[in-house]
PyMOL Python script that loads the backbone (N, CA, C, O; Angstrom):
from pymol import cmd

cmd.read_pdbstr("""\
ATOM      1  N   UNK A   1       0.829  -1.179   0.000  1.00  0.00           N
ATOM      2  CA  UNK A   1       0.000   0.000   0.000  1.00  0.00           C
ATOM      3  C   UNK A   1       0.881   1.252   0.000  1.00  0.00           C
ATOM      4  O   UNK A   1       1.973   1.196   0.565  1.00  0.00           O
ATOM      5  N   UNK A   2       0.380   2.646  -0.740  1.00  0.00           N
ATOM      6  CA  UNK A   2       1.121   3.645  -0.681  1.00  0.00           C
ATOM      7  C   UNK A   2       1.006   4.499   0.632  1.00  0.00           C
ATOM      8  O   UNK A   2       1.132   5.723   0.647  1.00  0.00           O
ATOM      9  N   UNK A   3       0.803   3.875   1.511  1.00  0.00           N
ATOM     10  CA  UNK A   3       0.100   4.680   2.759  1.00  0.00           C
ATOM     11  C   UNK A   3       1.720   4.686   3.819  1.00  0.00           C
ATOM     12  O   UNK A   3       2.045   3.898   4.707  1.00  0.00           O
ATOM     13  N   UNK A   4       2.389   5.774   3.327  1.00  0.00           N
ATOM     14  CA  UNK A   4       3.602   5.706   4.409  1.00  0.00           C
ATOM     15  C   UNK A   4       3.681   6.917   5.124  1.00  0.00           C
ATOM     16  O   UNK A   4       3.104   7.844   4.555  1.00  0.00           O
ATOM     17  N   UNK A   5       4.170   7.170   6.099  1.00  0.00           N
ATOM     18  CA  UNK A   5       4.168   8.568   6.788  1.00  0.00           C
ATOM     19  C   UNK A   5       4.136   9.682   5.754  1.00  0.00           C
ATOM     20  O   UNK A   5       4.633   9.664   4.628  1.00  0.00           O
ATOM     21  N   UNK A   6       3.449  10.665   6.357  1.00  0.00           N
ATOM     22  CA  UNK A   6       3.359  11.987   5.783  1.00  0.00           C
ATOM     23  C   UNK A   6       5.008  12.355   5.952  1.00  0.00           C
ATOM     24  O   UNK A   6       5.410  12.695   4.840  1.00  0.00           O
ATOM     25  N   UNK A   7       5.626  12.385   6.516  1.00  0.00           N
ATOM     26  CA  UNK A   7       6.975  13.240   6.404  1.00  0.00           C
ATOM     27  C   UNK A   7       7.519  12.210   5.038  1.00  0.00           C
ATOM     28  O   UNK A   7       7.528  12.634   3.882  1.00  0.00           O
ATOM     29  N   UNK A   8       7.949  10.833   5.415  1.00  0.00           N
ATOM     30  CA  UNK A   8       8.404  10.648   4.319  1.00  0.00           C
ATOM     31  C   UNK A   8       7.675  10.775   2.786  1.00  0.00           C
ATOM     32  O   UNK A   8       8.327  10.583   1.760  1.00  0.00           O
ATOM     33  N   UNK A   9       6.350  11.095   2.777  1.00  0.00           N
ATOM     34  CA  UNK A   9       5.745  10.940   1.681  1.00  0.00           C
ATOM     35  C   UNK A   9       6.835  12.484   1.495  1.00  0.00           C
ATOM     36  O   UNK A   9       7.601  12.480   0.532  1.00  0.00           O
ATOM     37  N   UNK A  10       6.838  13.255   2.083  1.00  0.00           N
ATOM     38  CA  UNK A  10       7.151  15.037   1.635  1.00  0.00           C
ATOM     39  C   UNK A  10       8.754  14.969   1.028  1.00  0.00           C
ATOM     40  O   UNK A  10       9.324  15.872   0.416  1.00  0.00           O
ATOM     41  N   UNK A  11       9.221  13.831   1.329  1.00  0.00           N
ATOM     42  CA  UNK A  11      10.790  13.842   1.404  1.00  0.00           C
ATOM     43  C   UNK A  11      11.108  13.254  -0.086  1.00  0.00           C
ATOM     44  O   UNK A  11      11.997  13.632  -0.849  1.00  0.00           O
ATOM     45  N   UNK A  12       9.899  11.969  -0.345  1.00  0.00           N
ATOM     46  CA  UNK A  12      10.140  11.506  -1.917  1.00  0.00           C
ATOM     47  C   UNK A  12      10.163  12.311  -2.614  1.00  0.00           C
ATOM     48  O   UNK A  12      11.059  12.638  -3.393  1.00  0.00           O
ATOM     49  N   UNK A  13       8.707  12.955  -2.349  1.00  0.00           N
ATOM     50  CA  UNK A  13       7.965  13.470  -3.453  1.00  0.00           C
ATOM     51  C   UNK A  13       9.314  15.353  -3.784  1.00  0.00           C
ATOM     52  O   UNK A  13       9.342  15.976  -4.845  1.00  0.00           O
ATOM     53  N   UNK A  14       9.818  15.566  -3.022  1.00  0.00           N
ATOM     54  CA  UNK A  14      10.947  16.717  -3.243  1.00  0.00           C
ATOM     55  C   UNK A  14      12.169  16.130  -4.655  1.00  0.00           C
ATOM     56  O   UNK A  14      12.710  16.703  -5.601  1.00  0.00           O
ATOM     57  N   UNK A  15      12.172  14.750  -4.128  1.00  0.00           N
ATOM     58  CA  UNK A  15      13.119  14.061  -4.755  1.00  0.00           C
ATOM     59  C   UNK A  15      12.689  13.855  -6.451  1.00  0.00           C
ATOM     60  O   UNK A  15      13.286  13.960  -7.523  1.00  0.00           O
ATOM     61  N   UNK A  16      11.870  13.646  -6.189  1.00  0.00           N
ATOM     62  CA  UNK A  16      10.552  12.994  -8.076  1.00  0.00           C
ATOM     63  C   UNK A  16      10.246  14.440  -8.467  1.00  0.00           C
ATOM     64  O   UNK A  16       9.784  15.500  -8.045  1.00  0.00           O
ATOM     65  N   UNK A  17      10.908  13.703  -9.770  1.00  0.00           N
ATOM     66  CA  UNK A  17      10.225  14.720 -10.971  1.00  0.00           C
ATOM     67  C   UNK A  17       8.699  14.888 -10.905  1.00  0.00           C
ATOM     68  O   UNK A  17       8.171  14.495  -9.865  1.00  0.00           O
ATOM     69  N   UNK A  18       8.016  15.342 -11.731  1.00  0.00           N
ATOM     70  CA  UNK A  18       6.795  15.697 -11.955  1.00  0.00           C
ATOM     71  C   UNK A  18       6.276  15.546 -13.325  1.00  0.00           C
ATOM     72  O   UNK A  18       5.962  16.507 -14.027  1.00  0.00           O
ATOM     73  N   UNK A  19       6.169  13.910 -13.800  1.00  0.00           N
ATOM     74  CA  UNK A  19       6.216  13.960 -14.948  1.00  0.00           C
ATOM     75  C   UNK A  19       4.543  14.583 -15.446  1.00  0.00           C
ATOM     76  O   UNK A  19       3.541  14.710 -14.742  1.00  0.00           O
ATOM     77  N   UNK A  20       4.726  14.867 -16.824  1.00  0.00           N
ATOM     78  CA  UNK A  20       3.384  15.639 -17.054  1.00  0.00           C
ATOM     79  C   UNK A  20       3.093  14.892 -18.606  1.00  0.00           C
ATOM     80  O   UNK A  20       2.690  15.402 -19.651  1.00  0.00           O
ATOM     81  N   UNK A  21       3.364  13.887 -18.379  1.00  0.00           N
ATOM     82  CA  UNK A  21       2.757  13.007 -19.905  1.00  0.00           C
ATOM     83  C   UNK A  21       3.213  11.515 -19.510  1.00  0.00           C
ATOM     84  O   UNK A  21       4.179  11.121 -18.857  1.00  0.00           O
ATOM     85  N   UNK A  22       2.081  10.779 -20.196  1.00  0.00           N
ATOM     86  CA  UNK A  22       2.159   9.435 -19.595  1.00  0.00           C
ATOM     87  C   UNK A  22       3.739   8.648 -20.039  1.00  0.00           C
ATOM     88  O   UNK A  22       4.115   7.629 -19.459  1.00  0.00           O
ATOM     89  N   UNK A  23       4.423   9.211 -20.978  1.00  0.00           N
ATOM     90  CA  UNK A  23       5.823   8.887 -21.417  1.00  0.00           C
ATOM     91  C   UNK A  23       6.837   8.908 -20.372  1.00  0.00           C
ATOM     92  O   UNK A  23       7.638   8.062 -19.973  1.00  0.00           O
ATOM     93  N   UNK A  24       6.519  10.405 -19.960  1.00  0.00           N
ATOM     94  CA  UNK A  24       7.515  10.463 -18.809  1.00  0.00           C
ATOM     95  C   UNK A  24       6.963  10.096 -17.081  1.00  0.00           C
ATOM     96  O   UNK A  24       7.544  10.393 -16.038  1.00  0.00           O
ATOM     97  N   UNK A  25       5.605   9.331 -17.270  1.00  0.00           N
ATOM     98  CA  UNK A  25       5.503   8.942 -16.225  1.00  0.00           C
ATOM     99  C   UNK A  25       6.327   7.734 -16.365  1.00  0.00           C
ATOM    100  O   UNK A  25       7.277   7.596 -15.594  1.00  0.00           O
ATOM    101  N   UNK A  26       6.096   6.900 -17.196  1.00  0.00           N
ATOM    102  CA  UNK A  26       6.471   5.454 -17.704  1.00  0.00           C
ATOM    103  C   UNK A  26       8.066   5.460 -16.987  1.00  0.00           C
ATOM    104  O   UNK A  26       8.480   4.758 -16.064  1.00  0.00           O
ATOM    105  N   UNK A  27       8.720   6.436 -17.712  1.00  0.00           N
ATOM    106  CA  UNK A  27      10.490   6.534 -17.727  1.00  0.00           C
ATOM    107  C   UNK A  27      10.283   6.822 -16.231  1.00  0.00           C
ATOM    108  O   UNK A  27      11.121   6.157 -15.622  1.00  0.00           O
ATOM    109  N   UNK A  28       9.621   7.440 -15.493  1.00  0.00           N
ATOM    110  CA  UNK A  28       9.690   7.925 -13.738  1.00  0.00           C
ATOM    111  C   UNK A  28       9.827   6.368 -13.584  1.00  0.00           C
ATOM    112  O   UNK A  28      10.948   5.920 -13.824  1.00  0.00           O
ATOM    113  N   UNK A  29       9.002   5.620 -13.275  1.00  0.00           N
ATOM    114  CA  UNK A  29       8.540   4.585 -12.764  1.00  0.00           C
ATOM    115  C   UNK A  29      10.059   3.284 -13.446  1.00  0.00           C
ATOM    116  O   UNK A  29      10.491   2.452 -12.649  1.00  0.00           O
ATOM    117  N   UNK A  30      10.591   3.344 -14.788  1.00  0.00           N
ATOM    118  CA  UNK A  30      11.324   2.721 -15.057  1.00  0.00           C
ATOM    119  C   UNK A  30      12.775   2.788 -14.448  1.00  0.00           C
ATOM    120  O   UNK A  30      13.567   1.878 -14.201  1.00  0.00           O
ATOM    121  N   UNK A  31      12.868   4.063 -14.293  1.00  0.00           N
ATOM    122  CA  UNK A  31      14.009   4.942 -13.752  1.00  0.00           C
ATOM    123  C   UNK A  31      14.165   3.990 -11.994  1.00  0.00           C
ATOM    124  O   UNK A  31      15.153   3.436 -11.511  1.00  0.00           O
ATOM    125  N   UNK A  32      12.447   4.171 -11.318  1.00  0.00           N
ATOM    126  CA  UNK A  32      12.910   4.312 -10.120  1.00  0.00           C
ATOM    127  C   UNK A  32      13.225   2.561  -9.911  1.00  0.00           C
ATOM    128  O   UNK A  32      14.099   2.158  -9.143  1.00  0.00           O
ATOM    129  N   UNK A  33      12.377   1.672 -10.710  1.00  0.00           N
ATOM    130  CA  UNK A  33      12.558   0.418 -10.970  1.00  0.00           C
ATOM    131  C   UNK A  33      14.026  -0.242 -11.172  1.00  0.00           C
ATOM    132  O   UNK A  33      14.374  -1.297 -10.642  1.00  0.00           O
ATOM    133  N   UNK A  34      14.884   0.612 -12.087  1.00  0.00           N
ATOM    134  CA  UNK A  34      16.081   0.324 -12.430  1.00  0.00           C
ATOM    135  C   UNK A  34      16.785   0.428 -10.946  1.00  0.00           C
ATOM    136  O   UNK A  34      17.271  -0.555 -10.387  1.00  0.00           O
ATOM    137  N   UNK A  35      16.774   1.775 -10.374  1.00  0.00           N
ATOM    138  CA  UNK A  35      17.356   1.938  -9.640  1.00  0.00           C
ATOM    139  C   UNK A  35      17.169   1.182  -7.884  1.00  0.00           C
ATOM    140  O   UNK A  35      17.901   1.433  -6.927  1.00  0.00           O
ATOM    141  N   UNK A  36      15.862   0.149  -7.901  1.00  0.00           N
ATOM    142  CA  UNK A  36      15.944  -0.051  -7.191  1.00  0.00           C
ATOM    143  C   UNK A  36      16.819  -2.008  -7.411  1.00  0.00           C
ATOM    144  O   UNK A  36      17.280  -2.722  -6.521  1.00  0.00           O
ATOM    145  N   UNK A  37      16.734  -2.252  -8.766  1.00  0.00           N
ATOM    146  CA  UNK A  37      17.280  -3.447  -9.097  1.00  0.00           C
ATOM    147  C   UNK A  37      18.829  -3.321  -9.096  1.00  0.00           C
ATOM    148  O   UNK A  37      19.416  -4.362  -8.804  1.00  0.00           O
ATOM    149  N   UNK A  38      19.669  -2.131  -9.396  1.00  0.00           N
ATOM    150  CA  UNK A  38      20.708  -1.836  -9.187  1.00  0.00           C
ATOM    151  C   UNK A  38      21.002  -1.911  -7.669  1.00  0.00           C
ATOM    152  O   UNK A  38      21.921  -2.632  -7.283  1.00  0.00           O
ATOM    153  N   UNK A  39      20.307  -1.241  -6.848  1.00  0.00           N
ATOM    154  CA  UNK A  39      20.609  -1.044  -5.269  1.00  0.00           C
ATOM    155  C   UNK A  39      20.536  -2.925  -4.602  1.00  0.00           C
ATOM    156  O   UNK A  39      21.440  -3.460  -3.960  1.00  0.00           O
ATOM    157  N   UNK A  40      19.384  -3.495  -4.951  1.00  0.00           N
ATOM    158  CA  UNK A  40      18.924  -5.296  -4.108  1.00  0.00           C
ATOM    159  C   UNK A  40      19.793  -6.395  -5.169  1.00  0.00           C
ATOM    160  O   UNK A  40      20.143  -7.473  -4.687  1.00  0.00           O
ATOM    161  N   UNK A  41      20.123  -6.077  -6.627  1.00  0.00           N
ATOM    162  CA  UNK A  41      20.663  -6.703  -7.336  1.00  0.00           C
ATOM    163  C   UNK A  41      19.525  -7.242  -8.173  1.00  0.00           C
ATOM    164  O   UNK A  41      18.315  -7.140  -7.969  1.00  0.00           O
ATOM    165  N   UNK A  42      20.184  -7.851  -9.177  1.00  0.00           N
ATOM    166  CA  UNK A  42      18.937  -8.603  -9.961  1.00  0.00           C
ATOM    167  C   UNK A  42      19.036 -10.078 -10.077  1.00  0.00           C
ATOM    168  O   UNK A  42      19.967 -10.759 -10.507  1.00  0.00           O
ATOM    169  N   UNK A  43      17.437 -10.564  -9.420  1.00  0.00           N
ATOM    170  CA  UNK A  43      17.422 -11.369  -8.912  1.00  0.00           C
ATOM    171  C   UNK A  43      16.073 -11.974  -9.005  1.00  0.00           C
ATOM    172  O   UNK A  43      15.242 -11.092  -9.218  1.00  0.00           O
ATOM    173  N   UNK A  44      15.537 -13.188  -8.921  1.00  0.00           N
ATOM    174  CA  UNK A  44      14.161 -13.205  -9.162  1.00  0.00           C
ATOM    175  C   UNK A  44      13.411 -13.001  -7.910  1.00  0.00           C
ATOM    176  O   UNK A  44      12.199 -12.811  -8.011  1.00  0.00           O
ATOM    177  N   UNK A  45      14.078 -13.017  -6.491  1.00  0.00           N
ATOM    178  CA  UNK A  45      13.477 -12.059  -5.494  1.00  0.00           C
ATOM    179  C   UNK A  45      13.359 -10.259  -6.129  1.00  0.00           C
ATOM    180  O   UNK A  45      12.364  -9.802  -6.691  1.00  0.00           O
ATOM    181  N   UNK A  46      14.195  -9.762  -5.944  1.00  0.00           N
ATOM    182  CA  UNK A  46      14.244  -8.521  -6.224  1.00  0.00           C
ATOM    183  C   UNK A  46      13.072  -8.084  -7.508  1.00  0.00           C
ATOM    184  O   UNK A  46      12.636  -6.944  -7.351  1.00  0.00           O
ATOM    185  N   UNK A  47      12.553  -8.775  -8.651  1.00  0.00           N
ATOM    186  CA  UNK A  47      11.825  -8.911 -10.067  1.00  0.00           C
ATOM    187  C   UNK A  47      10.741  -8.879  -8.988  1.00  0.00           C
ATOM    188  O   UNK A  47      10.242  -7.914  -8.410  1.00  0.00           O
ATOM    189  N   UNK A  48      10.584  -9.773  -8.906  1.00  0.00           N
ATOM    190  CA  UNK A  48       9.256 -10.190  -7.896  1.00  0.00           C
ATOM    191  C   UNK A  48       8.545  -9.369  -7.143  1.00  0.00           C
ATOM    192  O   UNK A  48       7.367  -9.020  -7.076  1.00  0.00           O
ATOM    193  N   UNK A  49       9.564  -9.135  -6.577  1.00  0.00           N
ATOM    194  CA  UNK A  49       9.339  -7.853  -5.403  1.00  0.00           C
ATOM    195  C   UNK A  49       8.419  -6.495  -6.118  1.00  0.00           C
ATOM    196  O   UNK A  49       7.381  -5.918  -5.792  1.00  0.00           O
ATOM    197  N   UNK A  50       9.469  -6.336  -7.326  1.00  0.00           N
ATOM    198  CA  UNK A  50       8.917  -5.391  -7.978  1.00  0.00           C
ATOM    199  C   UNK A  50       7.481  -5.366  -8.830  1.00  0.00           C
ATOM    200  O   UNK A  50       6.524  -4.597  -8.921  1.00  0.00           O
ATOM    201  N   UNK A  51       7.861  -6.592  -9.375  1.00  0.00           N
ATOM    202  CA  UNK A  51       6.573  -6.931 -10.049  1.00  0.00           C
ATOM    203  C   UNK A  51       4.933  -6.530  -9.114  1.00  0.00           C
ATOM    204  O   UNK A  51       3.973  -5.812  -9.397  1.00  0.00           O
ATOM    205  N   UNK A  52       5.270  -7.412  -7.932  1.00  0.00           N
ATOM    206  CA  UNK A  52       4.381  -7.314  -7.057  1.00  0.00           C
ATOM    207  C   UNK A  52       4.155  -5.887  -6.829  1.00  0.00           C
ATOM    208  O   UNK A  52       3.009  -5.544  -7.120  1.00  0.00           O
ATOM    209  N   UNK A  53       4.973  -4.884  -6.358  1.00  0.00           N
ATOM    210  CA  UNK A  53       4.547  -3.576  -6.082  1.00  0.00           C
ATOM    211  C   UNK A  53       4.002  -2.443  -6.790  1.00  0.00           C
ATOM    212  O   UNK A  53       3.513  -1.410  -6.331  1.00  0.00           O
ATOM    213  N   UNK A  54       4.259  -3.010  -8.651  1.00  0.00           N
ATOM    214  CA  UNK A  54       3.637  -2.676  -9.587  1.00  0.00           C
ATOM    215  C   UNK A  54       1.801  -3.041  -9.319  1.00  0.00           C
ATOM    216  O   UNK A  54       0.937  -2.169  -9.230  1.00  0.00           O
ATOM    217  N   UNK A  55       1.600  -4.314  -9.246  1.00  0.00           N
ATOM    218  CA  UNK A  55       0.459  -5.014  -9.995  1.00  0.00           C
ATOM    219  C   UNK A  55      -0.570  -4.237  -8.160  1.00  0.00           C
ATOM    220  O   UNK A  55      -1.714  -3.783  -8.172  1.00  0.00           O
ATOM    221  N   UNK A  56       0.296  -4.343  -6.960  1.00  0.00           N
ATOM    222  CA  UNK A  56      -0.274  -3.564  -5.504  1.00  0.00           C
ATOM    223  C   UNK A  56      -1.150  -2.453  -5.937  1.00  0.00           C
ATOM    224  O   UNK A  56      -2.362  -2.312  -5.778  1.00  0.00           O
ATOM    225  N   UNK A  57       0.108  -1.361  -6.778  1.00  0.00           N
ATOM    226  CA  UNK A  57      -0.392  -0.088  -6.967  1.00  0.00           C
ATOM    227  C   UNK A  57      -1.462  -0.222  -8.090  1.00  0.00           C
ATOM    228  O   UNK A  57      -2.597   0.243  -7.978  1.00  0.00           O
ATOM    229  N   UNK A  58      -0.950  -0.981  -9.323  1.00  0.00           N
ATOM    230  CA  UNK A  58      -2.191  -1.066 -10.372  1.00  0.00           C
ATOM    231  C   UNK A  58      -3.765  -0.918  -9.171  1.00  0.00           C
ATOM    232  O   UNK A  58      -4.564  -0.006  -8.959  1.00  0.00           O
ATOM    233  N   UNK A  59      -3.631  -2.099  -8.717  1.00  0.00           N
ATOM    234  CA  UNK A  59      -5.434  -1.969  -8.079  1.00  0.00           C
ATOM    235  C   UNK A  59      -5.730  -1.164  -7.270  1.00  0.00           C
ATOM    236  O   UNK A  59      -6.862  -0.687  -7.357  1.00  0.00           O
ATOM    237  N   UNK A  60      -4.756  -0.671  -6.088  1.00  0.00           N
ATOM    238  CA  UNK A  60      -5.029   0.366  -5.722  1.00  0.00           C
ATOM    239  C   UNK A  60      -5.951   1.463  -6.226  1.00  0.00           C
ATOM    240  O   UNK A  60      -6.961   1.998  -5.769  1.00  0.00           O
ATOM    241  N   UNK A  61      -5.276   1.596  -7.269  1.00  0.00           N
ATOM    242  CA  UNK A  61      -5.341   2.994  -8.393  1.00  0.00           C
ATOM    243  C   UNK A  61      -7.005   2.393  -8.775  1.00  0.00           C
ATOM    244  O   UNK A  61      -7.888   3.251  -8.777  1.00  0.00           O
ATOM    245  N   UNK A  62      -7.230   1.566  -8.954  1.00  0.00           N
ATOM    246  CA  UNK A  62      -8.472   1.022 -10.035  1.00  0.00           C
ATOM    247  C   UNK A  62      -8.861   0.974  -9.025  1.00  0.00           C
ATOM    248  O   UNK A  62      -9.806   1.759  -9.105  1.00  0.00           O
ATOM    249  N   UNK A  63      -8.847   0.438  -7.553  1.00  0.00           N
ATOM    250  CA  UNK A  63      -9.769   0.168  -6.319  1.00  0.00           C
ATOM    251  C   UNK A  63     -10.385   1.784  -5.897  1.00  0.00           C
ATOM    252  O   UNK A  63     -11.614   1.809  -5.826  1.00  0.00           O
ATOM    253  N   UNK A  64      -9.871   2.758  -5.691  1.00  0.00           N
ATOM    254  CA  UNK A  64      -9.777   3.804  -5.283  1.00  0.00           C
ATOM    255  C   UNK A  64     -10.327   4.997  -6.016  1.00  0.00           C
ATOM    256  O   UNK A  64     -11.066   5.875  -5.572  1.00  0.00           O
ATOM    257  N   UNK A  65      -9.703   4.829  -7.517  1.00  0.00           N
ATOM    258  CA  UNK A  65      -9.994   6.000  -8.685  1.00  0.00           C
ATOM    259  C   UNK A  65     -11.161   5.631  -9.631  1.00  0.00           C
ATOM    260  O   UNK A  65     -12.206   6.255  -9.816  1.00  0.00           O
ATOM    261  N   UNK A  66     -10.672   4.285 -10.275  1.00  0.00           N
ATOM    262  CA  UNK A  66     -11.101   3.502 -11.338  1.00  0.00           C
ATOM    263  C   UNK A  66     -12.273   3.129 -11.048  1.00  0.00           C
ATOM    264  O   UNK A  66     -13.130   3.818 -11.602  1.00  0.00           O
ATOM    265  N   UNK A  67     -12.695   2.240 -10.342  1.00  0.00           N
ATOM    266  CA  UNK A  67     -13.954   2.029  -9.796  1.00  0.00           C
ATOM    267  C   UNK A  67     -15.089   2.876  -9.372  1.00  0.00           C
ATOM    268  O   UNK A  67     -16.277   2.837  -9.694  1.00  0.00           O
ATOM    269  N   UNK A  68     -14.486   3.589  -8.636  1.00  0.00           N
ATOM    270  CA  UNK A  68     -15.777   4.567  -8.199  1.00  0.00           C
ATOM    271  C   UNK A  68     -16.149   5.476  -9.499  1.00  0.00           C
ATOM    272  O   UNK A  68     -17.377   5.498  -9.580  1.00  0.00           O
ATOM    273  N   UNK A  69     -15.482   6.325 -10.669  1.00  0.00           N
ATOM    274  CA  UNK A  69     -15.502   6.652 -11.720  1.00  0.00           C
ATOM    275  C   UNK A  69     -16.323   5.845 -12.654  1.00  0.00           C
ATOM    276  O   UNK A  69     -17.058   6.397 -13.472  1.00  0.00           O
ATOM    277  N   UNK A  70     -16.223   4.562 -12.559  1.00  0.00           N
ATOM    278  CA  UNK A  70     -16.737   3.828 -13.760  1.00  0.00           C
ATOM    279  C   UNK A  70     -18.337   3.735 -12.810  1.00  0.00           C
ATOM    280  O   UNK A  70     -19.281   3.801 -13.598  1.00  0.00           O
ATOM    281  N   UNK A  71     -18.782   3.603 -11.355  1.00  0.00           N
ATOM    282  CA  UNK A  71     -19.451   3.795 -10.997  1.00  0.00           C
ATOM    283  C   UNK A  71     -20.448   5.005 -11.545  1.00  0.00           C
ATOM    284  O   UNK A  71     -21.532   4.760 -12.074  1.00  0.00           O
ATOM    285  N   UNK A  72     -20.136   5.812 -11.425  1.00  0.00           N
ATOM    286  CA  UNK A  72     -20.699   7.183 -11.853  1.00  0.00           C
ATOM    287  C   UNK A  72     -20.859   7.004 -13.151  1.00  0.00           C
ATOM    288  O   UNK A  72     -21.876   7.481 -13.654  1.00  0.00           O
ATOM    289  N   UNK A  73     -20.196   6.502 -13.742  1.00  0.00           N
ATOM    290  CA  UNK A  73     -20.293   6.513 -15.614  1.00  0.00           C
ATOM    291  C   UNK A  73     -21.551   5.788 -15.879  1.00  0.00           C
ATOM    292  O   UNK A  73     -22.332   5.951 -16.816  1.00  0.00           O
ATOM    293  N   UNK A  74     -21.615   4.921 -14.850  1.00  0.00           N
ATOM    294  CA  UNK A  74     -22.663   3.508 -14.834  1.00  0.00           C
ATOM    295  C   UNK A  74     -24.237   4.326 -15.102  1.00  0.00           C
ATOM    296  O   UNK A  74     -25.134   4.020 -15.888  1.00  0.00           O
ATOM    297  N   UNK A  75     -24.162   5.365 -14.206  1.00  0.00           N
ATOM    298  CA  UNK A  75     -25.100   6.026 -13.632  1.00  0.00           C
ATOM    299  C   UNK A  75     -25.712   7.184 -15.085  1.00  0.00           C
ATOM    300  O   UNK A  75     -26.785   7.265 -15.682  1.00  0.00           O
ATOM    301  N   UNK A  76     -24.584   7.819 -15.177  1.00  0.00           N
ATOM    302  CA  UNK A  76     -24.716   8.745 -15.883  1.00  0.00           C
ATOM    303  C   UNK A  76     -25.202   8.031 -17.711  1.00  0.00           C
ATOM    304  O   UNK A  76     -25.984   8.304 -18.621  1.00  0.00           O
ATOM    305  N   UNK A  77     -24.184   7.064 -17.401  1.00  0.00           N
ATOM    306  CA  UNK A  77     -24.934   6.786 -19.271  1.00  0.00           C
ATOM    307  C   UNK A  77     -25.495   5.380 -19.431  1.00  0.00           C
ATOM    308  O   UNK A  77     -25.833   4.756 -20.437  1.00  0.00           O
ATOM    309  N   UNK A  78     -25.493   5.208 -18.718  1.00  0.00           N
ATOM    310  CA  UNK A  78     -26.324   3.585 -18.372  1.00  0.00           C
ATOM    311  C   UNK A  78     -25.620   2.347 -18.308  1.00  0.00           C
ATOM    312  O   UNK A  78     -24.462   2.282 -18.723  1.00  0.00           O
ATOM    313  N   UNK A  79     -26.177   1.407 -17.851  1.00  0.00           N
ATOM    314  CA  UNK A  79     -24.980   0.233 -17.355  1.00  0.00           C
ATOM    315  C   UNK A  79     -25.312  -0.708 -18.733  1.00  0.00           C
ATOM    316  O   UNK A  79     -26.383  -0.713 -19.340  1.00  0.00           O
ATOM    317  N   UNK A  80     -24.001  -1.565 -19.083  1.00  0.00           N
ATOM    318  CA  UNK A  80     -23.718  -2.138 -20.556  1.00  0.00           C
ATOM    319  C   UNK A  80     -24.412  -3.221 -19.844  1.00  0.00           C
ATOM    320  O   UNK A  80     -25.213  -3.780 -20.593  1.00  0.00           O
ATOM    321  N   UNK A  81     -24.388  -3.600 -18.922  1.00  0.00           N
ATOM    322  CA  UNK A  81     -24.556  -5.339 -18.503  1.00  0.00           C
ATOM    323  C   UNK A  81     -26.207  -5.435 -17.716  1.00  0.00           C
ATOM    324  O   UNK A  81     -26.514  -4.621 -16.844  1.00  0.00           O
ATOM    325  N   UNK A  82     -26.881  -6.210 -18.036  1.00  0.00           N
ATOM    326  CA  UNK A  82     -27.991  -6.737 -17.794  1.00  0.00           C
ATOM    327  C   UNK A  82     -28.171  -8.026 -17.250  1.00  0.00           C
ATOM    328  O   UNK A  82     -29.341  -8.298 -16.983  1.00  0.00           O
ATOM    329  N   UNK A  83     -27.430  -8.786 -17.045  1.00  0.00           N
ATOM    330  CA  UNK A  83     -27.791  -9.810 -16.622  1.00  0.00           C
ATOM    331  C   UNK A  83     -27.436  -9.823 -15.370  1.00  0.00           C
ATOM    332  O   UNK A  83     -27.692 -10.799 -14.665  1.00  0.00           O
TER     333      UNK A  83
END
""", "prot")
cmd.dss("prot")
cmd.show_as("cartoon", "prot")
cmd.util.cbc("prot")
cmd.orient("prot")
């Protein structure tokens, strides 16, 4: 989960760019990926690890953003599914 102290959230986020197109979000996220396989080594723990903290945040994001949005969409233009 992305839920870590407020101070350290203030301390990353000084550190991270601010990407402003999904390109350079991609390269953020590849960047910080590289750099964390450089720091644990590469390894199929370390892959793993990562993998996993990718696919965490994916649902997060869809649990949190995605969902409730497609909720409202449901509402607003009608739901595709009937059965």
């Amino acid at each position: 989960m992305p839920y870590i102290p407020t101070a350290a959230r203030a301390a990353m986020l000084d550190r991270a760019m601010k990407p402003t197109t999904a390109g350079e979000f991609n390269y953020l996220i590849s960047v910080v990926a590289n750099d964390y396989i450089a720091r644990y080594g590469k390894s199929y723990d370390t892959i793993n690890a990562l993998i996993g903290v990718l696919e965490c945040a994916k649902l997060e994001l869809y649990r949190r953003i995605a969902a409730p949005y497609e909720d409202v969409k449901i509402v607003t233009n009608g739901d595709v599914f009937t059965v």
